[in-house]
Backbone as a printed PyTorch tensor [residue, N CA C, xyz], in Angstrom:
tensor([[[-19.7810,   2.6290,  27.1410],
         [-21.0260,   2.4300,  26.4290],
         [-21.2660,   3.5380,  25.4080]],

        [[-20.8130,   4.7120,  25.7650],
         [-21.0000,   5.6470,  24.7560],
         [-20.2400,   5.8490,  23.7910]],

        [[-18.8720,   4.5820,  23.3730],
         [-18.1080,   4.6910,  22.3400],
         [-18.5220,   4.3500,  21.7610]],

        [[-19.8030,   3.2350,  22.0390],
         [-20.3660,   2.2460,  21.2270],
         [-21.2310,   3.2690,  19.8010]],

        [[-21.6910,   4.5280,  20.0460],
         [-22.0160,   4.8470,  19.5680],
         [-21.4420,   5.5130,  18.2490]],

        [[-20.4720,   5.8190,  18.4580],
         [-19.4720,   6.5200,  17.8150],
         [-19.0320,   5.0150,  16.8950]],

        [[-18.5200,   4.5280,  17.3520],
         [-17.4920,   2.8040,  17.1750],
         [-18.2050,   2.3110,  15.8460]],

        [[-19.8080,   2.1740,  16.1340],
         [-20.4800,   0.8440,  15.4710],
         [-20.9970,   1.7570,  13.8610]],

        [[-21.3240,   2.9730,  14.2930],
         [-21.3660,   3.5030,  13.1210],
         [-20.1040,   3.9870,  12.0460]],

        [[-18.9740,   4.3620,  12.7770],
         [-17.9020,   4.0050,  12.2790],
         [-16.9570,   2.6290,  11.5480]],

        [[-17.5820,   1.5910,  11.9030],
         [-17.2200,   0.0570,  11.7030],
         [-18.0220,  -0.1360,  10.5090]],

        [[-19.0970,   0.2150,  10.7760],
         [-20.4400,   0.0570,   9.4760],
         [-20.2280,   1.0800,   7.4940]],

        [[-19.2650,   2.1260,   8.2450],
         [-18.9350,   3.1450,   7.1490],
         [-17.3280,   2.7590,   6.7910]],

        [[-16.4270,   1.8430,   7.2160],
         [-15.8760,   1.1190,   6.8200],
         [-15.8970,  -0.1000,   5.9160]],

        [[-16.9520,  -0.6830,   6.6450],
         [-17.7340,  -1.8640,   5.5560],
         [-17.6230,  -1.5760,   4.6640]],

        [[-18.7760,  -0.2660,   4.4790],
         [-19.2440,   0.0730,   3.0400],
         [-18.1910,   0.1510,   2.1060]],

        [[-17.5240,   1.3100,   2.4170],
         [-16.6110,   1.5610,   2.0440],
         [-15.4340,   0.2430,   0.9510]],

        [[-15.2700,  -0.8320,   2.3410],
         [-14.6490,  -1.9530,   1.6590],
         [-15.1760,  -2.4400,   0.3180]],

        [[-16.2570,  -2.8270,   0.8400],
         [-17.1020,  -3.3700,  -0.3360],
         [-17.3420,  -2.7880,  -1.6080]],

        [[-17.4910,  -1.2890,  -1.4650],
         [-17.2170,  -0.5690,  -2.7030],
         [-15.9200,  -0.7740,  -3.0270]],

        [[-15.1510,  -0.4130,  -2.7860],
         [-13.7570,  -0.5880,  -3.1730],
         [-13.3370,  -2.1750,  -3.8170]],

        [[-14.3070,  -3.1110,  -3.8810],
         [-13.8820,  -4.0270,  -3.9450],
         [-15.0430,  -4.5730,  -5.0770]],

        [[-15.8780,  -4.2930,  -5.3220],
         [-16.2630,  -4.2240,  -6.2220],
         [-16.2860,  -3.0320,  -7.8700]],

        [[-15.3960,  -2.2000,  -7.1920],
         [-14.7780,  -1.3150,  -7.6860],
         [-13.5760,  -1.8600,  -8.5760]],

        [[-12.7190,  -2.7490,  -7.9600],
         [-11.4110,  -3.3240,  -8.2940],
         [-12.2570,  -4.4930,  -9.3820]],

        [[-13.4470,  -5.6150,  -8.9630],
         [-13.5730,  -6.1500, -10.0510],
         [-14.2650,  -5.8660, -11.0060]],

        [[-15.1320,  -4.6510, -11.0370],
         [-15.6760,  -4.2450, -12.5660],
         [-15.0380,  -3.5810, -13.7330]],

        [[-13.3350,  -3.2500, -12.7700],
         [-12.3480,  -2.2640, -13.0480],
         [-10.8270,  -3.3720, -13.8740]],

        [[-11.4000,  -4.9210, -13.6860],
         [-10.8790,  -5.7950, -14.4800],
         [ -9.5210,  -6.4820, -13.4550]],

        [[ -9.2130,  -5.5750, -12.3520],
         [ -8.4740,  -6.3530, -11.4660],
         [ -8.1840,  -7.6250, -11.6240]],

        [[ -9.2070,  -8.3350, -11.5770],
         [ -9.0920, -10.0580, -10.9590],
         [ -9.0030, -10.4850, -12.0950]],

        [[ -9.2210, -10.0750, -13.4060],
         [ -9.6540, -11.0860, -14.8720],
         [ -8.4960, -11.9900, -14.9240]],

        [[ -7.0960, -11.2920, -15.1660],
         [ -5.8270, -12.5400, -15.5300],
         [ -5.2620, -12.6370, -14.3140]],

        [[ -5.6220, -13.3050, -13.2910],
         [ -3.9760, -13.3460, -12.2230],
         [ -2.6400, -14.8620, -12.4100]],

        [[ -2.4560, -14.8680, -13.4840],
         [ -1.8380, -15.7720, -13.6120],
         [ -0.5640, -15.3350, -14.9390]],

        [[ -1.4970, -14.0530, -15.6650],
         [ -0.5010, -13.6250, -17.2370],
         [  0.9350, -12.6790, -16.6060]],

        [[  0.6540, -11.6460, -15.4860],
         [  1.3990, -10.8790, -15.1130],
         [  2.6830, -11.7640, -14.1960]],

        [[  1.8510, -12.7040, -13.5110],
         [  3.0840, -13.6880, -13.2610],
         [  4.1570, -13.8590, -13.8840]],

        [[  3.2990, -14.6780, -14.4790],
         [  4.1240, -15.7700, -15.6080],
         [  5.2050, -14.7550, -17.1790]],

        [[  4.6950, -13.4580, -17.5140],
         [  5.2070, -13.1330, -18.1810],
         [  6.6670, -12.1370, -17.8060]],

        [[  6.7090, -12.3760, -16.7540],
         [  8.5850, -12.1470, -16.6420],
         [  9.5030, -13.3770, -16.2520]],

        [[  8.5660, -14.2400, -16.7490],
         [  9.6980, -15.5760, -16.8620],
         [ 10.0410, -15.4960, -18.3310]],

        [[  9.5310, -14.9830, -19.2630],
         [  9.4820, -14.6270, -20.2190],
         [ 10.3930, -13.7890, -21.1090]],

        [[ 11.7690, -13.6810, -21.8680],
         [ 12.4400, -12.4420, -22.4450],
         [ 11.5340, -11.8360, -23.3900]],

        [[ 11.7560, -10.8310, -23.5950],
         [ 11.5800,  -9.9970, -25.0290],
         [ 11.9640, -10.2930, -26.2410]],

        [[ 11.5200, -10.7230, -27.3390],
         [ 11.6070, -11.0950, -28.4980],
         [ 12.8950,  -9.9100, -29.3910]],

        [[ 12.4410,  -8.3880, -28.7920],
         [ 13.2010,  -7.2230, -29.9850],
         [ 14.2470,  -7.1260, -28.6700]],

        [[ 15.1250,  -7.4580, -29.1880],
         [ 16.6260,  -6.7200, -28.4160],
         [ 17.1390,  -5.7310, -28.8570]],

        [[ 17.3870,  -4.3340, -28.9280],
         [ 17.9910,  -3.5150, -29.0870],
         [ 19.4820,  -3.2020, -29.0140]],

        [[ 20.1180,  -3.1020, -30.1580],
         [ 21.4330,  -2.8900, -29.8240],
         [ 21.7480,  -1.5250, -28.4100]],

        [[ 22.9030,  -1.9400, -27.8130],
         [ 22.9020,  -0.7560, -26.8680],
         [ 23.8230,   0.2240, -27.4960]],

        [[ 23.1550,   1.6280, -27.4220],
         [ 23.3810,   3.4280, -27.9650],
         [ 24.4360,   3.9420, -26.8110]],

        [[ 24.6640,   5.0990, -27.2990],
         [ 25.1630,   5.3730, -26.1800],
         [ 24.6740,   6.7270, -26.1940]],

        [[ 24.1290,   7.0580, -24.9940],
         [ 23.4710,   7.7640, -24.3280],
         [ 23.3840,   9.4150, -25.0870]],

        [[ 24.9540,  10.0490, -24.9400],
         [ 24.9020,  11.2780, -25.0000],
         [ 25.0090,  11.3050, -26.7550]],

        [[ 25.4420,  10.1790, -27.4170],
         [ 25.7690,  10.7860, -28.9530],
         [ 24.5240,   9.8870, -29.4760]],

        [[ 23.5070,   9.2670, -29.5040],
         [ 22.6730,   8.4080, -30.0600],
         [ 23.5450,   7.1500, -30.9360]],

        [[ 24.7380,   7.0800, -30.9290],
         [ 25.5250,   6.1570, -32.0680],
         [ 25.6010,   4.8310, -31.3550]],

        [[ 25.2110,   3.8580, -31.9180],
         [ 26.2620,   2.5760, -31.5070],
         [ 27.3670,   2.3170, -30.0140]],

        [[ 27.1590,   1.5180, -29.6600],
         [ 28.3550,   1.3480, -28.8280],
         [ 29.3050,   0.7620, -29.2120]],

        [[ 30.5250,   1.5550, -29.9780],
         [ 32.0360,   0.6560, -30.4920],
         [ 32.7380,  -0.0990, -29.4680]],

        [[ 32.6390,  -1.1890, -30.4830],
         [ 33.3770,  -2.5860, -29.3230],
         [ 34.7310,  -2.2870, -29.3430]],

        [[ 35.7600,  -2.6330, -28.4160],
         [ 37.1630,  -2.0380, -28.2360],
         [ 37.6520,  -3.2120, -29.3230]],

        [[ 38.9380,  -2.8210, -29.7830],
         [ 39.3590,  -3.7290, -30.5250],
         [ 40.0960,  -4.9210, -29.7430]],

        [[ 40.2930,  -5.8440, -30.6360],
         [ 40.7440,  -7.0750, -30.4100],
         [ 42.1820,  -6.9410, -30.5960]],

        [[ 43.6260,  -7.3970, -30.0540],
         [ 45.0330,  -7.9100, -30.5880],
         [ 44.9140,  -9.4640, -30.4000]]])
């Protein structure tokens, strides 16, 4: 009986807690698109970049052909 005391006010400062947090997330724009972040890695990239090479910034030379 005496956890109860401890317990219910603890359960109650959780609540709060949630609820802030959660109205926190939607004034903070969370919820606005859940459908763009999906859908946009079905998606490629329009600018392809040739690939560099790392240590010299140049081009990557294609090996030759016989």
């Amino acid at each position: 009986m005496e956890s109860l005391f401890i317990l219910i006010p603890l359960a109650v400062l959780f609540i709060a807690l949630a609820v802030r947090v959660f109205f926190w997330a939607v004034d903070s724009g969370q919820f606005d698109d859940l459908e763009g972040p999906a859908h946009s890695i079905l998606y490629e990239d329009k600018t392809i970049k040739p690939e560099t090479d790392a240590c010299q910034g140049s081009e990557k030379k294609k090996p030759l052909e016989s």
